[in-house]
C-alpha positions in Angstrom: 161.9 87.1 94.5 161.3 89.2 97.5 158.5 91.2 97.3 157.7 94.0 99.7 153.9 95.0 99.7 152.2 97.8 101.2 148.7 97.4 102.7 149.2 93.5 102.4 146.6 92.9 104.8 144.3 94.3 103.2 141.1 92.6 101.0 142.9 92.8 97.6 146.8 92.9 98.8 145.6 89.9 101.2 144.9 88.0 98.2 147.8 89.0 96.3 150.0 88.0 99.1 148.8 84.7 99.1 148.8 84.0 95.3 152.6 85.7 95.9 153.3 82.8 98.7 152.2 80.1 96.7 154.0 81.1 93.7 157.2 80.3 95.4 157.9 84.5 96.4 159.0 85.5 99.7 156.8 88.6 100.9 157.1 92.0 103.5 154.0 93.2 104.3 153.6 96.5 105.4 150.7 97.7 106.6 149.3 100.4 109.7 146.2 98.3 109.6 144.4 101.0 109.6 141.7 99.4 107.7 142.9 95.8 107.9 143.3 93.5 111.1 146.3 91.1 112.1 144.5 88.2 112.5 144.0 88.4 108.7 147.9 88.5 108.1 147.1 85.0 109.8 145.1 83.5 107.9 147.3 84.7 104.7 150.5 82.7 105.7 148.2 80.0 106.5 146.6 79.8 102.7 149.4 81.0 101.2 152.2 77.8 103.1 154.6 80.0 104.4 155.6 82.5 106.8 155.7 86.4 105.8 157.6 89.5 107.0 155.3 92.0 108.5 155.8 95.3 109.9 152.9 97.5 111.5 154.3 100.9 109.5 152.6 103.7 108.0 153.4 104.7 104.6 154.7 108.4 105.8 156.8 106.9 108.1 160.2 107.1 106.6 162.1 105.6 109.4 159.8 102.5 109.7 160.2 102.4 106.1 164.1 101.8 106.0 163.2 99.4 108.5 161.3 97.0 106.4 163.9 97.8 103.6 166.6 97.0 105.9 165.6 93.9 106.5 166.3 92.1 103.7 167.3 92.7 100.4 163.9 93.6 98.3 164.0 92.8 94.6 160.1 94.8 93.5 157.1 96.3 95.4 153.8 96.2 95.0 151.6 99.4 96.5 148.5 99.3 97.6 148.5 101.1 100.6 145.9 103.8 100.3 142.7 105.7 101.8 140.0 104.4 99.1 136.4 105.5 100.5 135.0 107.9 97.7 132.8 109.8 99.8 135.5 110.0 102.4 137.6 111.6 100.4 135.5 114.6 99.5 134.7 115.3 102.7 138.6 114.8 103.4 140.4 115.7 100.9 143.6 117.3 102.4 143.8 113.5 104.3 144.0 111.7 101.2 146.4 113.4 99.4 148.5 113.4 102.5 148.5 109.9 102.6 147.9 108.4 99.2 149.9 110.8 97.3 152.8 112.2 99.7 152.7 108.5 101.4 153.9 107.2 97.6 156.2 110.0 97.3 157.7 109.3 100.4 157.4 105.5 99.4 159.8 106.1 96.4 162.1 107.7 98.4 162.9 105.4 100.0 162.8 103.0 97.4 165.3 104.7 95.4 167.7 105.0 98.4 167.6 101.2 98.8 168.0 100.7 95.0 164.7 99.2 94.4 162.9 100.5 91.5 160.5 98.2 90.5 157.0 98.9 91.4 153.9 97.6 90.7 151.1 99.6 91.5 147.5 99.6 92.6 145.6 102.2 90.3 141.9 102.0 89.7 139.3 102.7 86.8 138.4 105.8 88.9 140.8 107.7 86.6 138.2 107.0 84.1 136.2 109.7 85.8 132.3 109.3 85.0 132.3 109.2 81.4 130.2 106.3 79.4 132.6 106.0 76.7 132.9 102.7 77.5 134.9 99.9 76.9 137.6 101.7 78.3 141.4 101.6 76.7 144.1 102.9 78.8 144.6 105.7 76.3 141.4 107.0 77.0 141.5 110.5 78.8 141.5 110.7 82.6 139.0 112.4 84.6 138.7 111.7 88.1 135.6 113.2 89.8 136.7 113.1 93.4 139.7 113.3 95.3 140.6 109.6 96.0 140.5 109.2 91.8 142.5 112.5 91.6 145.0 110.8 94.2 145.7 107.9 92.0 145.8 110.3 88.7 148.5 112.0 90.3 150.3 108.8 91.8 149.9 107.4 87.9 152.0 111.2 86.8 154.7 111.0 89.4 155.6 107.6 88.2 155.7 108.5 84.5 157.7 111.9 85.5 159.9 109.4 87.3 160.4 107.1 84.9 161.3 109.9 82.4 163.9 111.0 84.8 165.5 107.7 85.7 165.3 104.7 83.3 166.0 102.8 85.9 162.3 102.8 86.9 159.9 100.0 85.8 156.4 100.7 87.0 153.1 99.2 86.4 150.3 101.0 87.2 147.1 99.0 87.3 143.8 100.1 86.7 141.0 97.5 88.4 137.5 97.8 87.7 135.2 96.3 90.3 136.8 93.6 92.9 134.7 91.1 94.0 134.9 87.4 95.2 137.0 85.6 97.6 139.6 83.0 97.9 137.6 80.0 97.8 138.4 78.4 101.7 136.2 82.0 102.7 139.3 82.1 105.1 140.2 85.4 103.5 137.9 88.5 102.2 136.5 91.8 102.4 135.3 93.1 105.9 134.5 96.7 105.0 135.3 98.7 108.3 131.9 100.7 108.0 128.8 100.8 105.6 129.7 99.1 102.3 130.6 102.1 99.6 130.5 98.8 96.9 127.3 96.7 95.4 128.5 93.6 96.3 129.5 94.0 99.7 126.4 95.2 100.3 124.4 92.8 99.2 126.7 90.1 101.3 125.7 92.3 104.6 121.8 91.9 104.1 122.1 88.6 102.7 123.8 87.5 106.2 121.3 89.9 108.0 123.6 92.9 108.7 121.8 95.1 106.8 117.5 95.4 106.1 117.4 95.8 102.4 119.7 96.8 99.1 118.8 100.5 97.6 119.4 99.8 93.7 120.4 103.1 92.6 118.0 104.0 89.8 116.3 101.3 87.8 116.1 103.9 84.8 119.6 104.4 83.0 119.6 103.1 79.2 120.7 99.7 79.6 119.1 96.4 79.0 117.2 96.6 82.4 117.6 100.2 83.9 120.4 99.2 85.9 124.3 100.6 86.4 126.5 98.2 83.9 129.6 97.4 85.3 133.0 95.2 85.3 133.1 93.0 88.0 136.7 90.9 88.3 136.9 88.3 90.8 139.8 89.1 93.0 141.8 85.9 93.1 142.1 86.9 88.9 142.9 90.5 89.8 145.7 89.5 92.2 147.6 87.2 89.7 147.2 90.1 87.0 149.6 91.5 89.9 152.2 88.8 89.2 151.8 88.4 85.9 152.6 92.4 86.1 155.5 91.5 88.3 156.4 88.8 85.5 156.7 90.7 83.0 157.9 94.1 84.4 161.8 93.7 83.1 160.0 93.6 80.0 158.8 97.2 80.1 161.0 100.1 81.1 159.6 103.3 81.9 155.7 103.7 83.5 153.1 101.9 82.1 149.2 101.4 82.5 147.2 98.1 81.7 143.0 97.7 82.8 142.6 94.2 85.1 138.8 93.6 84.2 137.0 91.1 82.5 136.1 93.0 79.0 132.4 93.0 80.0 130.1 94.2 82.2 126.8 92.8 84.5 123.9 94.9 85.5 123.0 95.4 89.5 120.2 93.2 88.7 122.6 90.7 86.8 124.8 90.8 90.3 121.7 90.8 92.5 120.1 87.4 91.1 123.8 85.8 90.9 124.2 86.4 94.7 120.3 85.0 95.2 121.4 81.7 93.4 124.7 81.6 95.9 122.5 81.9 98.6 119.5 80.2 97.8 117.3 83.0 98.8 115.9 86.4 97.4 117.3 89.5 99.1 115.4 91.9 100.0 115.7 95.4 98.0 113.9 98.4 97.2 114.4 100.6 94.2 115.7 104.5 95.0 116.7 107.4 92.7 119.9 107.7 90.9 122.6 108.7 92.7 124.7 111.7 91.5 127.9 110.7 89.4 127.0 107.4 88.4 127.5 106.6 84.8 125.1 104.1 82.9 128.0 101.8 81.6 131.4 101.2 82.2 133.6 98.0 81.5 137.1 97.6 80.6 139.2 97.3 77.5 141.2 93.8 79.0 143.0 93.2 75.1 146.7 95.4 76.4 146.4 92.9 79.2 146.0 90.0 77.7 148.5 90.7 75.3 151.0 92.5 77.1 151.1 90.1 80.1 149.3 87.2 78.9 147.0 87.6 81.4 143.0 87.3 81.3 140.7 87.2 83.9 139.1 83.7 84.1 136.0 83.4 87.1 132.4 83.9 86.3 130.2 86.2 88.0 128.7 83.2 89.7 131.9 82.1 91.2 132.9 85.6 92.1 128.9 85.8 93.9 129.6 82.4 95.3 132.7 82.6 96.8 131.6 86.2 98.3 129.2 84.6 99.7 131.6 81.7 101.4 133.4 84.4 102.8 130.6 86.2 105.3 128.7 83.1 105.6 131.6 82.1 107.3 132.6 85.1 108.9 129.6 86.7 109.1 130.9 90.0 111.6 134.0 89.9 109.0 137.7 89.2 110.7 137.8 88.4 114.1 139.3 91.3 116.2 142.9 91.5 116.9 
């Protein structure tokens, strides 16, 4: 197929790009790179064997849109393009509706005028809001605490109203847990554009000497050793849940939902000494007080997955650690600039 993917340059559409490549697909990648640089488009058509469309277009932009669309015929996309700092996004809330939620609508527009209606799309367990009912199903209620989760609540809506409308629509909407890891060759990665909102990032900047220390968030919370519990998924498994999605999508008519997690979670200190053992030193971190909004536990229900798309996540949380750590080892300032 041809696949058109927005914010393909990105850390997680990267990957999915290149697992896309090497699974025969031809891909567009649209991206304003924004918070992604060219040289990693690169890097992608080097892991993945074979040249990619790209175009440097924003979302909102309708004309640059119909461009990419006009270039070929495209048979499904898959979104990811989106603002995604949490903080951010309270501080800016009127940017990331603008351009997570009137960016999709504006996305589907298009979409619909070039008779494509097959979309696979990035959600995140954000929706979940901070509740510790975990393991999470995708029944559970939504509850987004801040505007980025709201934005991808609403994004979720618009493509059930949608599909309600139009039975032409399939749409997958897929909510991730915590993205970690690396393709293994550390060619390709995350290279957060400021100060690491993520553990794991985090921990890769003061391991390579970025950073002074880790602040653990609260070392309190009711868990096996006062630590936050959560579901970390290596993101070469998260980005072939996207084709197994895109697999399976004729199969499922109308808007859908499915978790991409492992079905378990690891403690920061769980993380923390999996990352020592990568890089063969302790890391230097101090304990701090909790920080508002964090729940003690939260892991994902995986079994819709797995049996709806016969798709399970399969890396360890030492290969995940490991290959993290490949990644800024070797690229230690992140992507080269453009």
């Amino acid at each position: 197929m041809r696949i058109l993917v927005t914010g393909g340059a990105g850390y997680i559409g990267g990957h999915t790009v290149v697992e896309l490549l090497r699974a025969g697909h031809d891909v567009v990648v649209v991206d304003n790179f924004v918070n992604a640089k060219r040289s990693a488009v690169t890097r992608i058509q080097e892991l993945g064997g074979r040249p990619l469309d790209e175009f440097a277009v924003d979302v909102l932009d309708e004309d640059g849109l119909n461009t990419a669309f006009e270039s070929g015929p495209v048979d499904a996309v898959i979104h990811f393009a989106a603002l995604k700092a949490v903080g951010e996004s309270v501080a800016q809330p009127l940017r990331y509706y603008e351009n997570n939620v009137a960016g999709t609508m504006r996305l589907l527009q298009v979409m619909d005028a070039h008779d494509v209606r097959r979309m696979v799309f990035s959600s995140s367990a954000t929706v979940y809001g901070a509740s510790d009912d975990a393991p999470f199903t995708e029944d559970a209620p939504l509850g987004a605490i801040n505007p980025y989760g709201v934005t991808k609540v609403q994004i979720e809506q618009i493509l059930r109203d949608l599909a309600a409308a139009d039975d032409r629509w399939h749409c997958a909407s897929l909510r991730y847990f915590n993205p970690v890891g690396a393709d293994p060759s550390g060619r390709i990665g995350e290279d957060p554009h400021d100060v690491p909102n993520n553990l794991v990032p985090f921990i890769a900047q003061v391991a390579v000497g970025r950073r002074d220390r880790l602040t653990i968030f609260g070392d309190d919370y009711p868990t096996p050793d006062g630590t936050c519990v959560r579901d970390y998924i290596h993101v070469v498994d998260l980005a072939r849940g996207h084709l197994a999605a895109l697999d399976r999508l004729d199969e499922y008519p109308g808007a859908h939902a499915w978790n991409l997690g492992t079905g378990h979670g690891s403690s920061v200190l769980e993380v923390l000494a999996s990352f020592e053992r990568a890089v063969g030193n302790p890391i230097p971190h101090v304990v701090g007080p909790r920080r508002a909004g964090d729940a003690p536990v939260s892991y994902a229900d995986v079994s819709k997955a797995e049996r709806d798309l016969g798709w399970k996540a399969e890396k360890s949380l030492d290969e995940m650690c490991a290959d993290h750590w490949h990644w800024q080892e070797q690229n230690p300032q992140g992507y080269p600039d453009d």
